[in-house]
C-alpha positions as CSV (number, residue, x, y, z in Angstrom):
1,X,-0.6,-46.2,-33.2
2,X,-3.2,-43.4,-33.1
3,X,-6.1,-45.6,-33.7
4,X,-5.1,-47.8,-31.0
5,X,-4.2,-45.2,-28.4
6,X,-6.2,-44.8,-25.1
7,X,-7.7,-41.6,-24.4
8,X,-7.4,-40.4,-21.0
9,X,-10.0,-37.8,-20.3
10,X,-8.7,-35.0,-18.3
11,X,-12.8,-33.5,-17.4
12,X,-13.1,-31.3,-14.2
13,X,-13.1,-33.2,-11.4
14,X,-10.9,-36.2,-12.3
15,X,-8.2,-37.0,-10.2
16,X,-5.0,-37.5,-11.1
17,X,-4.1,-41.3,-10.3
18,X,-5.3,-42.7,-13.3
19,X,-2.0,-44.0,-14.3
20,X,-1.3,-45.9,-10.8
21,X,-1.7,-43.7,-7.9
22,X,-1.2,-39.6,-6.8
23,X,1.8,-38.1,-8.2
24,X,2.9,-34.4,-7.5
25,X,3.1,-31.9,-10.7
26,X,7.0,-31.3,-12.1
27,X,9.0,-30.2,-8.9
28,X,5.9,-30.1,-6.9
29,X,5.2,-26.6,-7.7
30,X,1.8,-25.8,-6.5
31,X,-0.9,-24.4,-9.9
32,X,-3.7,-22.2,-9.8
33,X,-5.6,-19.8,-12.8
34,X,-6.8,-16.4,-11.5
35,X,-8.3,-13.8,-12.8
36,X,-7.7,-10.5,-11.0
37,X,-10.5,-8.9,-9.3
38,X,-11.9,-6.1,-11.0
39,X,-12.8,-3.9,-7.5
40,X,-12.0,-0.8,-7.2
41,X,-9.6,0.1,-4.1
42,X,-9.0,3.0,-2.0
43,X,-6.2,4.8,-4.4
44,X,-8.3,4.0,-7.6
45,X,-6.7,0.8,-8.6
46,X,-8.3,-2.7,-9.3
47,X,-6.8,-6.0,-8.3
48,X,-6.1,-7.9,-5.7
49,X,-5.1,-7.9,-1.8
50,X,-1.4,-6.9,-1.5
51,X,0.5,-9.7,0.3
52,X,4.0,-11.3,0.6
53,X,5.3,-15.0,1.0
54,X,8.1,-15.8,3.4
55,X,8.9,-19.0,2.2
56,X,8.1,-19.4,-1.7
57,X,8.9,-17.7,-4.8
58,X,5.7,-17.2,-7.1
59,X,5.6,-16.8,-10.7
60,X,3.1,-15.6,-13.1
61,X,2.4,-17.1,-16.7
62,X,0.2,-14.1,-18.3
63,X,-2.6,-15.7,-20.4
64,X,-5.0,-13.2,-21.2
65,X,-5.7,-9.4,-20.8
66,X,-3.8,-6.7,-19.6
67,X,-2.4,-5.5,-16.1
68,X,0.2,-5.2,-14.0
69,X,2.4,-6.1,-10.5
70,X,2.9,-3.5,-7.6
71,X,5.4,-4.9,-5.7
72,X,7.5,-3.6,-2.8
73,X,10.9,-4.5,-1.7
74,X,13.8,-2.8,0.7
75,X,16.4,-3.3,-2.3
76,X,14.1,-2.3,-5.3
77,X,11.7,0.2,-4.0
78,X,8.2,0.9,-5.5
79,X,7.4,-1.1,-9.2
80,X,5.1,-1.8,-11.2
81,X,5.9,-4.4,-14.1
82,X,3.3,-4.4,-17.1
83,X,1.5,-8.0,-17.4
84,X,0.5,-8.9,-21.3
85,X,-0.1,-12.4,-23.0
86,X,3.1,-14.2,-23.3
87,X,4.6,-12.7,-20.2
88,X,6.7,-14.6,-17.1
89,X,6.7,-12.5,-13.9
90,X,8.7,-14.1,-11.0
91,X,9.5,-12.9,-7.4
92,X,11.7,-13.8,-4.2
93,X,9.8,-14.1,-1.1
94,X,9.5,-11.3,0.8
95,X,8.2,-9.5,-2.1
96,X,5.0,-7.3,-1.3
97,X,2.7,-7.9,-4.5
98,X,-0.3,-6.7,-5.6
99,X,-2.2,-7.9,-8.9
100,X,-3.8,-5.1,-11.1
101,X,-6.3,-5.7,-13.5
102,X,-6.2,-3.3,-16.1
103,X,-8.9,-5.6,-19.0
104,X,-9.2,-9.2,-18.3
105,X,-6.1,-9.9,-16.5
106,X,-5.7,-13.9,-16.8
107,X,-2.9,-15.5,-14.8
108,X,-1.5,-18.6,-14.5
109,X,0.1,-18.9,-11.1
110,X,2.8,-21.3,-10.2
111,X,4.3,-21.4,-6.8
112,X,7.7,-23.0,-5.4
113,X,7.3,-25.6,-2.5
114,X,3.2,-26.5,-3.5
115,X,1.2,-27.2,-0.3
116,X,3.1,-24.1,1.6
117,X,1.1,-21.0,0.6
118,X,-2.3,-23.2,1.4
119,X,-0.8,-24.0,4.9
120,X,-0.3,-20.0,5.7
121,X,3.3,-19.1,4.1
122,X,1.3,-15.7,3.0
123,X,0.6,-13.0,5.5
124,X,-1.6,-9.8,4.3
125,X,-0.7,-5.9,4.5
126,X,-2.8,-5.4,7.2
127,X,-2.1,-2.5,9.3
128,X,0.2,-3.0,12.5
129,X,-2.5,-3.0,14.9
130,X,-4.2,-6.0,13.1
131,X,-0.5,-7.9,12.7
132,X,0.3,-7.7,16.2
133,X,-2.8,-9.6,17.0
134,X,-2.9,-13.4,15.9
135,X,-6.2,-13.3,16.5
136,X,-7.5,-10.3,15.3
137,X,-5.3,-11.4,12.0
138,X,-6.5,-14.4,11.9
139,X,-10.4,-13.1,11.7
140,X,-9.5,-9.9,9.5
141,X,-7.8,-12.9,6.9
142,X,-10.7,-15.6,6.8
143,X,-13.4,-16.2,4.8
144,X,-16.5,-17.5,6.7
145,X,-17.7,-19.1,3.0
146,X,-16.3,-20.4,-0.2
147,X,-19.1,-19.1,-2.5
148,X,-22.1,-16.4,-3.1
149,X,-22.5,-12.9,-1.5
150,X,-21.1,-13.6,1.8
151,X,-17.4,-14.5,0.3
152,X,-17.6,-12.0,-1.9
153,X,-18.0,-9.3,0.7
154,X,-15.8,-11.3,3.0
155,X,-12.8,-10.9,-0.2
156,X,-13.1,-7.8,-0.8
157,X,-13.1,-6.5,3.2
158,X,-10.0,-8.2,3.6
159,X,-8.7,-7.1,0.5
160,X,-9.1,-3.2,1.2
161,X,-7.8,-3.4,4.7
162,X,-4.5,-5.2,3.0
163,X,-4.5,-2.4,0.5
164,X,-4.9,0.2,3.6
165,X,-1.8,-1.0,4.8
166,X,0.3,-1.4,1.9
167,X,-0.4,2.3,0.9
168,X,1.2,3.1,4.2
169,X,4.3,0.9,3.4
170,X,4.7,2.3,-0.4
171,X,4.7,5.8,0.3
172,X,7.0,5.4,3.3
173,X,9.0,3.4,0.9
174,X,8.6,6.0,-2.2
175,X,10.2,8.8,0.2
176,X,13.4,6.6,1.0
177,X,12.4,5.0,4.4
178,X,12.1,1.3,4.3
179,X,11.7,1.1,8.0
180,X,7.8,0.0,8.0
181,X,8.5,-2.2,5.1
182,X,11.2,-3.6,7.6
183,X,9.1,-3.9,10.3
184,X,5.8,-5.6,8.4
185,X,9.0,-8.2,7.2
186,X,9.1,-8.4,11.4
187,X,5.1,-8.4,12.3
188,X,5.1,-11.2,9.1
189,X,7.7,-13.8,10.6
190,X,6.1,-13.8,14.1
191,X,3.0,-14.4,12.8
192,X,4.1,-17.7,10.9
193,X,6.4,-18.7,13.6
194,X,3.8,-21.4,15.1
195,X,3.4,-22.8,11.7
196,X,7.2,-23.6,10.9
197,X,7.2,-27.4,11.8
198,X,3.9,-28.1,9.9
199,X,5.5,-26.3,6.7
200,X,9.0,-28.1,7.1
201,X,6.9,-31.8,7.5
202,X,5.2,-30.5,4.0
203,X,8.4,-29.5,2.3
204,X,10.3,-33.0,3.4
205,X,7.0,-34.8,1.8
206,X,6.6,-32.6,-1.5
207,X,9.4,-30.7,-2.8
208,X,12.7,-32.0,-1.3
209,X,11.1,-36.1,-1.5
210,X,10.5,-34.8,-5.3
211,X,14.6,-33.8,-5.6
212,X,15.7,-36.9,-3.6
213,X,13.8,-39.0,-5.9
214,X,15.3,-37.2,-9.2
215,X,18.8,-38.1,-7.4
216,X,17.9,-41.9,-6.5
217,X,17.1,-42.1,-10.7
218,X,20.4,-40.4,-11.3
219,X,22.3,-42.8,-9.2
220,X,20.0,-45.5,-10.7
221,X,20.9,-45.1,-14.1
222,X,25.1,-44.1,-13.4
223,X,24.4,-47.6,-12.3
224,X,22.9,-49.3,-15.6
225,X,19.7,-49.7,-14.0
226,X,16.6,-48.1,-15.9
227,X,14.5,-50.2,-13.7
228,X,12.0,-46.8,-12.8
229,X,11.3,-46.7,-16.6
230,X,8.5,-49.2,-16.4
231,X,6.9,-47.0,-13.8
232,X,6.0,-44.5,-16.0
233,X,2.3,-43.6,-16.2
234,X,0.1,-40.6,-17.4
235,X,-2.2,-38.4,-14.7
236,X,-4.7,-36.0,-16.2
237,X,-7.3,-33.8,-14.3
238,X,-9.2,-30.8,-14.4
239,X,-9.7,-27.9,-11.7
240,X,-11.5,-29.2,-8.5
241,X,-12.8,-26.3,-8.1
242,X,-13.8,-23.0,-10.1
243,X,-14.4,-19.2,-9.0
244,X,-12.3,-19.6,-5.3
245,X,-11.9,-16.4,-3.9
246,X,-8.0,-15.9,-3.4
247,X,-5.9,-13.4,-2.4
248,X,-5.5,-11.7,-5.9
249,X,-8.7,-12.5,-7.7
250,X,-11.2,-15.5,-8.9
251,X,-9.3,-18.8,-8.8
252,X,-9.4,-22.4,-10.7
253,X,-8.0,-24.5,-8.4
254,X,-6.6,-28.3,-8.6
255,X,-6.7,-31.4,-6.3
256,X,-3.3,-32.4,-7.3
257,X,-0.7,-33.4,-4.0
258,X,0.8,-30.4,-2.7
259,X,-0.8,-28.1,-5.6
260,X,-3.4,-26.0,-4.5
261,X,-6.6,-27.9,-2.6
262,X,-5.5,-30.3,-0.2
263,X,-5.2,-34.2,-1.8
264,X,-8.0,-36.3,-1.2
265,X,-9.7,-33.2,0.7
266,X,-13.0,-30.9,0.7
């Protein structure tokens, strides 16, 4: 059998329909590799740009190096859980998280409902001034490149100003008052309001199509029919693209549907 198999290359670039058209990963979770920045912030800390989802729940896989999670929330206060090879870090949205990079930090980052955090369900800890503004958010949040000095410095601007605001938020939070935590949950939702029907079209396409097809097999085969057997097929690819700039560090990033470039896209 082993002589005989055929080798499907998975080299950077390929996409994955080489088995009979796009399929989303397991669950269509959304994948991405980072490795947290190593920049020094404000408090003395390196890592990434303190944010929060409203929508998903994000886990990391801990590949390489050392570090750690900040995170704020109203029930759990101030934490910081230690990130070492072999570790599974998970949180709920609404979850203010910040990646630190202690040596080599290498994530693997999976997210619920792939497609969603790429169309906007992330909103920074900018300060309230800059939340109340869609537009001045908007400017504060964007890159105007995808590689060399100008994204870099475009990164790691947005990145401070997050972190400005998320040291307000933890030490309001660290003396008992969760009332500005409260409040950016607030300044968060209202910014993502406009962007509620785009996000439920992508849900309805990726994840819940992904459960509705697991139940139309289960009902398939309480039937006797294993029909959706001889479908089967093998997809292999590589990351798209290497080095992104995210929102915690450098990112590999895959043109998979719903996973962390757009399908078919730039």
């Amino acid at each position: 059998m082993a002589g005989s198999a055929r080798v499907v290359s998975a080299a950077d670039g390929e996409r994955p329909d080489a088995a009979g058209g796009a399929a989303p990963l397991p669950g269509a979770v959304g994948l991405s590799h980072v490795g947290a920045y190593d920049w020094e912030a404000a408090d003395g800390v390196r890592g990434g740009s303190p944010h929060l989802h409203l929508v998903c729940t994000e886990a990391y896989v801990v590949t390489a190096g050392r570090g750690a999670v900040q995170t704020l929330t109203a029930g759990e206060g101030c934490r910081e859980t230690d990130l070492a090879p072999g570790a599974v870090v998970w949180f709920t949205p609404g979850t203010v998280h910040r990646m630190v990079q202690h040596a080599g930090l290498k994530v693997t980052v999976l997210m619920e409902n792939g497609g969603l955090p790429e169309a906007g369900d992330a909103v920074f800890t900018f300060p309230p001034e800059v939340l109340a503004d869609p537009e001045r958010y908007a400017a504060a949040a964007a890159l105007p490149a995808r590689r060399g000095p100008a994204a870099e410095e475009a990164a790691r601007r947005r990145r401070d100003l997050a972190v400005e605001g998320y040291l307000v938020l933890r030490d309001a939070l660290a003396a008992g008052d969760a009332g500005p935590l409260r409040e950016f949950h607030r300044a968060a939702a209202r910014l993502v309001a406009p962007r509620i029907p785009d996000w439920e079209r992508l849900w309805r396409a990726g994840p819940l199509a992904a459960a509705e097809r697991t139940g139309g097999r289960l009902a398939a085969l309480a039937a006797g029919d294993a029909g959706h057997l001889a479908e089967a097929g093998v997809r292999a690819t590589g990351p798209t693209r290497r080095g992104g700039y995210g929102m915690c560090g450098r990112r590999e990033e895959y043109e998979i549907p719903g996973a962390t470039l757009p399908y078919g896209g730039e």
